[in-house]
N, C-alpha and C positions, 0 to 999 in steps of 0.2 A: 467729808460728805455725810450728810443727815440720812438714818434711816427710821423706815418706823417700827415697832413694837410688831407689825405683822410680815412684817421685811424678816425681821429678827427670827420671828417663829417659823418661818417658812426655809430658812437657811438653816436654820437646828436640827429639822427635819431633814435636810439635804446631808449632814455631815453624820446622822443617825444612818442612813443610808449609809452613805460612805465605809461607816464601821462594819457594816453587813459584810463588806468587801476584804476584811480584812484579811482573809485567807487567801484570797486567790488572785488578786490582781497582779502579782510581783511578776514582773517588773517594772512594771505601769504603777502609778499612782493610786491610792484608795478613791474615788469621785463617786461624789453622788449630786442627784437634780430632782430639781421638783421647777415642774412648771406649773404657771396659774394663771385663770382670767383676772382681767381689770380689776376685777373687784375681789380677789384673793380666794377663788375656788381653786381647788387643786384638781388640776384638768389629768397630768401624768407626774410619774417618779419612774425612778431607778438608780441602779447604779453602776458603774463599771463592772464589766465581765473578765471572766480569764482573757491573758494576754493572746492578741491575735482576734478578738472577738469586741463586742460593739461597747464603748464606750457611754459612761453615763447619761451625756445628753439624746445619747441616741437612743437608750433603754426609757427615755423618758417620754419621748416623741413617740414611740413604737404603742408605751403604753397607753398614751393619751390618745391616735390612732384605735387601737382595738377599743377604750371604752364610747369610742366613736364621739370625741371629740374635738371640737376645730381649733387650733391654736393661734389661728391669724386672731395678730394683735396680743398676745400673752407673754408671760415673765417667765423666764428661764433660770432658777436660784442653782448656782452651781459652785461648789465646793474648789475648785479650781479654771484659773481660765481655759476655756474650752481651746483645743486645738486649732490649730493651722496648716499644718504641713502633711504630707500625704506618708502614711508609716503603711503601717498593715490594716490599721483601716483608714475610712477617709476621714478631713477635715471637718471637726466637727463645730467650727463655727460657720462654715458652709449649710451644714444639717437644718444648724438654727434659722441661718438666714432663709434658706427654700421654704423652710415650714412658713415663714412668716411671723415669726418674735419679736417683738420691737422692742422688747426693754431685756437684760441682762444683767442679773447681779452674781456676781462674782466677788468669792470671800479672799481669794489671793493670788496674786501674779504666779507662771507655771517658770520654774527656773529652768527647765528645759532651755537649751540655748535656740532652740531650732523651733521655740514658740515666745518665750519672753516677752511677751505683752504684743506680740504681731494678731495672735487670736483677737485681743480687745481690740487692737487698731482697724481689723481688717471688718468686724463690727461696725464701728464707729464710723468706719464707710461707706458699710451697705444702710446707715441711716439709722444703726440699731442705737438705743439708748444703753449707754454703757455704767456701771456703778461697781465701784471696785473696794475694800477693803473690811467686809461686815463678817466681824468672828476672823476675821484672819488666824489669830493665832493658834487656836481649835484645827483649824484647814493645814497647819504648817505641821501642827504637832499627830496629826495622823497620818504623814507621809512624810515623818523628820528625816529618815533615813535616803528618800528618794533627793529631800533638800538638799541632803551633804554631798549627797553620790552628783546631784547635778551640779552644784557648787564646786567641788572639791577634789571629786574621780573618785574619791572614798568612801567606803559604806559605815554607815554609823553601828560602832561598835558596842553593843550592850552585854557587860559581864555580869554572870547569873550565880548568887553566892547563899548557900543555906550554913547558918552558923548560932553558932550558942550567946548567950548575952557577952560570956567574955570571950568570945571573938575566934572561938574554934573552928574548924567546918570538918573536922575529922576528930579521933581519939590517936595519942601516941603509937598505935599498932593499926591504925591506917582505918580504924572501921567508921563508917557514917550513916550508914543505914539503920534509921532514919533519927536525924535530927531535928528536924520538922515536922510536921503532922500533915496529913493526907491532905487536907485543904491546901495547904502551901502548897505542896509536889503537886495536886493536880491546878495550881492557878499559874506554876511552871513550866507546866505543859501549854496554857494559853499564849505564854510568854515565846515559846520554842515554834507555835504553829504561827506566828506573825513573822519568823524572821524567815530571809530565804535560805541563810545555812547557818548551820550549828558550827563552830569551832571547840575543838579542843586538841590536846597536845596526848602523844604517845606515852607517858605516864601513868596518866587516868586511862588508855587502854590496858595497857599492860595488867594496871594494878583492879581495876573495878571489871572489865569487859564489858563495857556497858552496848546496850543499843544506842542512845543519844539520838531516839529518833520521839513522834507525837504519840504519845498513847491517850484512853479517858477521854476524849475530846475528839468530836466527828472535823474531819479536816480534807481537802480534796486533794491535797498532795503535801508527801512529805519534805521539808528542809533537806535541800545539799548536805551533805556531811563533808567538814573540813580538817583536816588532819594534821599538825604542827609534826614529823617525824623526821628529823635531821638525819640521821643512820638509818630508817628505811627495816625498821624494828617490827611493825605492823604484822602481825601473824595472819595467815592464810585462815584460819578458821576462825578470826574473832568472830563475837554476835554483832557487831558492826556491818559485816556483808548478811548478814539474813535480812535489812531492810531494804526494800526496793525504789533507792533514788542514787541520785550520781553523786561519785566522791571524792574528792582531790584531795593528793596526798602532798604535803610540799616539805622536801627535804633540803640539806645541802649538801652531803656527799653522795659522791658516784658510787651507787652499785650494780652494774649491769642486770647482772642474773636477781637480784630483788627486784630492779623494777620492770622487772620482765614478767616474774611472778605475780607482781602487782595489778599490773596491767592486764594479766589473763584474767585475776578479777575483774576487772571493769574499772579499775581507778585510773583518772588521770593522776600523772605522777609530774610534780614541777619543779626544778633542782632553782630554789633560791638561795645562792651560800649567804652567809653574811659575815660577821667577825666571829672568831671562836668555834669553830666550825659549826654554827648552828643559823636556825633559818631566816635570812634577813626581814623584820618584822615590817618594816615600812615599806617593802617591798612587795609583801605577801597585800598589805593591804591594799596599793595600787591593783594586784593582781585582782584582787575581789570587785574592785570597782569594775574594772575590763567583763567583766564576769556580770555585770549587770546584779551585785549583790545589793539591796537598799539596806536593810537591816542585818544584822550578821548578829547570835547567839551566844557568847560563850561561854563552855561550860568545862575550866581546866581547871589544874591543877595550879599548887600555890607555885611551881617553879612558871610556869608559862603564863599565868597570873602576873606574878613579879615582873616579868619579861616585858608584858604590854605596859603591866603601869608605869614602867620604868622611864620607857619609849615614850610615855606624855600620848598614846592610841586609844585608850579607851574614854568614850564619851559619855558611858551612863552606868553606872553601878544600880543591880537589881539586889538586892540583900535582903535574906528571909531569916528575922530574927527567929529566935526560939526561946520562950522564957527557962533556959535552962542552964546549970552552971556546967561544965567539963573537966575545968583545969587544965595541964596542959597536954597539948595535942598538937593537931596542923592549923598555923594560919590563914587567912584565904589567900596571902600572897606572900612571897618569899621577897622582900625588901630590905634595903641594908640599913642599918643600926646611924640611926642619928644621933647627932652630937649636942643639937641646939632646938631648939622647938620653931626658929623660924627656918628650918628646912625642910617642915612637914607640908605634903600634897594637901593644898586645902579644895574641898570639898562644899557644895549645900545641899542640902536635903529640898526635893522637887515633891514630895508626896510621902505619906506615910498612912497604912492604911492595914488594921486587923484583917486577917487572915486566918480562918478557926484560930486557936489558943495564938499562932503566931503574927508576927508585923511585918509586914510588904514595905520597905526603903527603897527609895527611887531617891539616886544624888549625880549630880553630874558637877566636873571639875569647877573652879572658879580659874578663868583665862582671864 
């Protein structure tokens, strides 16, 4: 399907939008709209609101209303096919239809099972003009995580690693603070307020006590806290409980009176065993999908590291170079010693991008 050059620019806008969203839509999709008369005026915009609250096309209609304009007969550019099915709010290609829209451009099919191109069809009936695939990939890759989780029940796992050029993330006596420069830490903070939870392993509590929550960066809620703790080690006074958002703990052995203590915190506590007495990983991550997680954060240690990469789990490597030498120290993962060089994880680089003195590496596996 042919678009044109003001098609194009009107969808760029809609997915600039979208980005606004990035903090608070989860568990909903990031969506943004822009509607326009016949001849490419921009009548309204918007974009998706927190979850429970009005969706993109409908922030866009509302606006176009208050600037006291009529939308019969106008284009609807929307970053995702608009809805179908009655959630917590209504159907929002219902919305389009009442207002009177006659054309819809739509940059990619919603993998929702419970809309899956029934939105476009249901269009398509009430007479609307329908145009489907402009910038898709843009559209996919700002709700990657929502794609996997509808795809797959899995949330897309991104591991967050600050390291020296030869390939440290710590000194031999455990210290790391800081290997990266303020820029990087605070563009890892941006990284942390997009996911819905942070994971990390009982390790890096133990050993850092970290918060692992948003700082630097205005955000309207904090990231889930996720906790890898097989034996149920987690101290009652970490700075982990001074952040105010909800935290599951998943272990695999029984310990009554711990997770009884836990739970007076306020942690949900989850017993997944797996082999070895430790937390079955593929399971936690089912668990997270159930959980409505899209993006998940993680920020562990090189033995829980090791652990996921192992498992063939993690989908996106964030690495914040440092032009700095160490020697030896801690790896970012704890992996076992190969023999041959074709038994190495291969990997591509997705982006690469300065970061004050340091470089931002974005890789995801080769499947």
């Amino acid at each position: 399907m042919s678009f044109t050059p003001l098609d194009t620019s009107h969808m760029a806008q809609a997915l600039a939008l979208a980005e606004q969203a990035m903090f608070i839509t989860a568990p909903n999709p990031r969506v943004g709209c822009v509607i326009t008369s016949p001849e490419g005026r921009v009548l309204g915009q918007g974009h998706t609101q927190a979850a429970g609250q009005a969706h993109a096309e409908v922030m866009a209609l509302r606006d176009a209303h208050t600037a006291g304009h009529n939308v019969r007969g106008a284009t609807a550019y929307v970053t995702l096919e608009p809805c179908s099915h009655q959630g917590r709010t209504g159907p929002c290609c219902d919305a389009l239809i009442s207002a009177g829209i006659t054309r819809v451009v739509a940059s990619i099919e919603d993998p929702n099972p419970q809309v899956a191109g029934q939105g476009l069809a249901k269009l398509r009936a009430a007479g609307v003009q329908v145009a489907l695939g402009l910038l898709s990939e843009q559209s996919q890759a700002l709700n990657i995580g929502f794609f996997k989780r509808m795809q797959q029940g899995t949330p897309w796992l991104r591991m967050k690693s600050a390291q020296s050029l030869d390939g440290q993330t710590a000194l031999h006596n455990g210290q790391s603070q800081w290997i990266t420069g303020e820029a990087a830490r605070l563009d890892g903070h941006h990284w942390r307020a997009r996911a819905c939870a942070i994971l990390t392993g009982i390790g890096t509590v133990l050993e850092d006590n970290p918060l692992l929550n948003v700082r630097g960066i205005t955000t309207p809620r904090q990231p889930h806290l996720l906790l890898v703790d097989s034996r149920l080690q987690t101290p009652l006074d970490a700075r982990l409980w001074d952040v105010n958002r909800p935290v599951v703990i998943y272990h695999a052995e029984r310990h009554p009176e711990r997770e009884a203590a836990l739970k007076s915190k306020g942690a949900n506590v989850v017993c997944l065993p797996g082999p070895g007495d430790k937390v079955d990983l593929a399971a936690l991550c089912r668990d997270m999908g159930q959980r409505a997680y899209n993006e998940v954060h993680i920020e562990a240690g090189h033995k829980l590291n090791g652990s996921l990469l192992k498992a063939g789990l993690i989908d996106e490597l964030l690495v914040y170079l440092a032009p700095t030498l160490l020697g030896p120290g801690q790896a970012m993962a704890a992996l076992p010693a190969l023999s041959s060089l074709d038994q190495q994880l291969a990997w591509q680089f997705i982006s690469h991008t300065a970061v004050g003195p340091d470089l931002r590496l974005l890789a995801r596996p080769l499947r």
